[in-house]
C-alpha distance (Angstrom), angle and dihedral (degrees) to the residues before:
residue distance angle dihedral
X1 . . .
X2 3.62 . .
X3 4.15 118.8 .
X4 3.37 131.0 -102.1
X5 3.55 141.7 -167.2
X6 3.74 101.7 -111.7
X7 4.01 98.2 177.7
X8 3.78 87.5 51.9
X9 3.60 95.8 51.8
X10 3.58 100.7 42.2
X11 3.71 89.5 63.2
X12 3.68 92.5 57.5
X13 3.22 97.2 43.0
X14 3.59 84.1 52.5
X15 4.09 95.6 46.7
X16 3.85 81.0 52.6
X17 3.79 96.7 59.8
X18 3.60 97.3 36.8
X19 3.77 87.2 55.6
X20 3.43 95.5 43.5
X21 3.49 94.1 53.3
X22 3.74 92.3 45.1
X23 4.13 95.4 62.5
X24 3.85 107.1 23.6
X25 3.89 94.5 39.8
X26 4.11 96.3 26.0
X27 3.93 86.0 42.0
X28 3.97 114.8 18.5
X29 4.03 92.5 165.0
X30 4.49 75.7 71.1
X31 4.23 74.9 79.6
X32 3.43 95.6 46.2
X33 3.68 101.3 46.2
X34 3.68 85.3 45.1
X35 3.47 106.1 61.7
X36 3.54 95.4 37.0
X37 4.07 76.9 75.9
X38 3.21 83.0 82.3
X39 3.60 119.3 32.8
X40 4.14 132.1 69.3
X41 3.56 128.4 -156.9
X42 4.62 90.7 -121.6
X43 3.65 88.8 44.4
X44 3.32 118.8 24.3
X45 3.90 117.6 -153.5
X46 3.47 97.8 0.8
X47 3.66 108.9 -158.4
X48 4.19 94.9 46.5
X49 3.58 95.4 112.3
X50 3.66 95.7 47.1
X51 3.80 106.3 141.0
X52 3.96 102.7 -161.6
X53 3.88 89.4 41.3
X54 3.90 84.8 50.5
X55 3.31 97.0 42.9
X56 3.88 101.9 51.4
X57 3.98 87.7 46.2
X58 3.68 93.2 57.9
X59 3.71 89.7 47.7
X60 3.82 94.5 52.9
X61 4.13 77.1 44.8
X62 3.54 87.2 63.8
X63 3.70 113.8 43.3
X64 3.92 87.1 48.4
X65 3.93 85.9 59.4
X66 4.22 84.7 42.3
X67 3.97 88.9 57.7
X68 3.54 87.5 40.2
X69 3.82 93.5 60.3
X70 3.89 98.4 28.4
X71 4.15 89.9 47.0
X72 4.06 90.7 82.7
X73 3.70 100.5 45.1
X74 3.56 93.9 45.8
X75 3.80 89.0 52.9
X76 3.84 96.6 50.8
X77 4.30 86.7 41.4
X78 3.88 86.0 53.4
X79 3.77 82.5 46.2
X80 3.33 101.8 60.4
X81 4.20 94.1 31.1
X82 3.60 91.0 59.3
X83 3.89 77.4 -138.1
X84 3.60 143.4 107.6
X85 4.22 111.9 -93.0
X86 3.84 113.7 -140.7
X87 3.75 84.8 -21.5
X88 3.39 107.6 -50.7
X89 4.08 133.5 94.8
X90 3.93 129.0 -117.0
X91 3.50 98.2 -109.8
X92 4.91 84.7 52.0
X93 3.63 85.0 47.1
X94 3.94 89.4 54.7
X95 3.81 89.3 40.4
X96 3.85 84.7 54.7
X97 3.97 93.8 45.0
X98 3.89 85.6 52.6
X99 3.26 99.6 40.8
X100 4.14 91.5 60.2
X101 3.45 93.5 35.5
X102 3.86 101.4 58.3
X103 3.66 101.4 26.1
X104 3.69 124.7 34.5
X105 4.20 78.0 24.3
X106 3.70 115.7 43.1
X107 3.37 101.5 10.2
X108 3.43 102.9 42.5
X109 3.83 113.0 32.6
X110 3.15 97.9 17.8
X111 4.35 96.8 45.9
X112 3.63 112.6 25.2
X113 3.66 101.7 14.5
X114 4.13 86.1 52.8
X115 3.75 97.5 41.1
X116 3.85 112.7 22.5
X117 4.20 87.7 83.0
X118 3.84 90.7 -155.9
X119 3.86 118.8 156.6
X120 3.74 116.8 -124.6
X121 4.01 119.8 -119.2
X122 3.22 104.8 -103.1
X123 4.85 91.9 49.9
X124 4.00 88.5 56.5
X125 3.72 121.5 105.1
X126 4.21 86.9 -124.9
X127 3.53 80.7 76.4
X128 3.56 115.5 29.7
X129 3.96 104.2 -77.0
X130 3.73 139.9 100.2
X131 3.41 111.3 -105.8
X132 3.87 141.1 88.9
X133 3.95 125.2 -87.9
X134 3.92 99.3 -127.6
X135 4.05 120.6 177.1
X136 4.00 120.0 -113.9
X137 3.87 101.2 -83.2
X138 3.79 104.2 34.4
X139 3.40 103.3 110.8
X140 3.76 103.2 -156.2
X141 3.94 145.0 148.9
X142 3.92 98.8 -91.1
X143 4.02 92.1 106.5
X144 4.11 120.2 36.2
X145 4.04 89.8 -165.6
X146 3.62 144.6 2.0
X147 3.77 98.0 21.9
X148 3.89 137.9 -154.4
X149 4.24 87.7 -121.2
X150 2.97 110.2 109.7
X151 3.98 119.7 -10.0
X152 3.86 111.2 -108.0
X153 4.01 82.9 -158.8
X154 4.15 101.5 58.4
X155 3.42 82.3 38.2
X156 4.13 94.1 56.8
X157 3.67 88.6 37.2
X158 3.77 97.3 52.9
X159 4.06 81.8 51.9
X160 3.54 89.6 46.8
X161 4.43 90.9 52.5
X162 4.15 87.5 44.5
X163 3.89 83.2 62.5
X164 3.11 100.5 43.8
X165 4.06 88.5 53.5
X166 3.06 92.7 44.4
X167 3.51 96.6 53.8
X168 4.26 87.6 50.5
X169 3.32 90.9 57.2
X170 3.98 107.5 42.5
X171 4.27 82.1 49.2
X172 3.40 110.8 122.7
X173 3.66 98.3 -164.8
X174 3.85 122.4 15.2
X175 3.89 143.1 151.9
X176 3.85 105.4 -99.9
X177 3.91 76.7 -136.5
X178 3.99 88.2 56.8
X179 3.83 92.5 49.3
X180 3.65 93.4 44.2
X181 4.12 91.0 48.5
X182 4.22 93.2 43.2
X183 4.48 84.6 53.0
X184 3.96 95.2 45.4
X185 4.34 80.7 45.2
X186 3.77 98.8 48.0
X187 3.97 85.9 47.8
X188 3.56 87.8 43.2
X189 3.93 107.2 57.0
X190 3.82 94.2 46.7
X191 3.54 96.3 49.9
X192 3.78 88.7 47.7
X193 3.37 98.6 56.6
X194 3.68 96.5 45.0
X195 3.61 94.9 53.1
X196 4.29 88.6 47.6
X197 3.41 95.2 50.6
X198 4.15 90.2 47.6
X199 3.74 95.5 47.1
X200 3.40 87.0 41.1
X201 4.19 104.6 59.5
X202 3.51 88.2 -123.8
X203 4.18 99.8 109.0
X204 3.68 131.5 6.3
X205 3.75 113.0 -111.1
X206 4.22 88.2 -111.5
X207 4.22 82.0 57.8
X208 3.61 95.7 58.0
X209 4.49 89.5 42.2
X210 3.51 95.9 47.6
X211 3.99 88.9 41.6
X212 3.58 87.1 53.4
X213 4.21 88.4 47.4
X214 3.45 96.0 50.5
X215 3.92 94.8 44.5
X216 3.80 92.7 52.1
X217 3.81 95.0 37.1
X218 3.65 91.2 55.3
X219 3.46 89.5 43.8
X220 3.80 98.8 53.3
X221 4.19 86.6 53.8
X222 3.53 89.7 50.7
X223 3.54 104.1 46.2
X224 3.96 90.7 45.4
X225 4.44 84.6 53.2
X226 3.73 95.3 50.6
X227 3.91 82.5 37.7
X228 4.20 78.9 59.5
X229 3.47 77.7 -130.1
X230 3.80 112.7 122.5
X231 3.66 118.1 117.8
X232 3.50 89.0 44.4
X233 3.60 141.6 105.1
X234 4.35 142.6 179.4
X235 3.65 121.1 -115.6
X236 3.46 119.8 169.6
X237 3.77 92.9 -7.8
X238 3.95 85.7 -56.4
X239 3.67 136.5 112.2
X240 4.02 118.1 -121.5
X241 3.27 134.4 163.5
């Protein structure tokens, strides 16, 4: 698996969450004001019924289920090759299994997505529903399943980009045109699917950026424990403990 810098990227990750937290939490009306962007009194969230915005998100849907499922076989072929599978190792194909499994999976839908109880956009009285505004974090009894907090889809499409890195980088031999294409792609699909489920009144904009947070936070642990690296940390371009 290829190296990363994990000092470096814990302090983003960190500036991310501290920001976050500053303006959705510090300011939830941010939410409010931003999905009103995209809604109108006549016609609600315009763009819902989209059907090439629709379509595209259920086929991003779908490959992230297809690594999902393919992730464990290809570990125990690579296994028992003694070779890398579709360009990636045993011990990235287990990263990738994990990495579904806990986040996007048990984390995700079946924590905070089961338990948070926040209304989606497009059920609160701001814009023509029922239910209760409630800031990201307030886990409350708006929502009885299946909840706006956080978005199972950024969060399986940020997955979905970390493979697709990942694979770039562990690539032996590759185009420079191929590399270039799989990084605009793996910036591509999460974006996307933040911005549909925004414009659609399906999330919040704070569901999709703390969906994103938790993904890659979780990720970052997980990569530095298969990495055997936890415990660690970079000084000075050296490892201490």
């Amino acid at each position: 698996m290829p190296p990363i810098d994990y000092q470096m990227t814990g302090r983003w990750l960190l500036a991310g969450w501290l920001a976050a937290l500053a303006l959705f939490v510090g300011a939830p009306s941010v939410d409010l004001a931003l999905s009103s962007l995209f809604w109108s009194p006549w016609d609600g969230f315009r763009v819902i019924g989209n059907p090439m915005w629709e379509f595209l998100r259920q086929r991003i849907w779908d490959l992230s289920i297809l690594v999902f499922i393919l992730s464990p076989f290809a570990m125990w072929r690579a296994l028992a090759r003694r070779r890398n599978v579709l360009g990636l190792s045993a011990r990235a194909w287990g990263f990738v299994f994990t990495l579904y499994l806990l986040l996007p999976g048990l984390l995700v839908n079946g924590f905070l997505k089961a338990y948070s109880g926040r209304a989606r956009p497009a059920t609160v009285t701001e814009f023509g529903g029922d239910l209760t505004f409630t800031p990201a974090w307030s886990f409350v009894d708006q929502c009885a399943r299946n909840c706006s907090f956080v978005s199972g889809e950024v969060s399986a499409a940020v997955a979905l980009a970390l493979v697709i890195l990942l694979w770039r980088f562990s690539a032996e031999r590759i185009e420079r045109w191929v590399g270039n294409y799989a990084i605009v792609v793996a910036v591509f699909i999460p974006t996307f699917i933040a911005a549909q489920r925004v414009v659609t009144g399906r999330h919040f904009v704070s569901d999709a950026v703390f969906a994103a947070l938790v993904t890659l936070s979780g990720a970052w642990l997980l990569y530095a424990a298969f990495e055997g690296r936890l415990g660690w940390f970079r000084l000075g371009g050296k490892e201490r403990v």
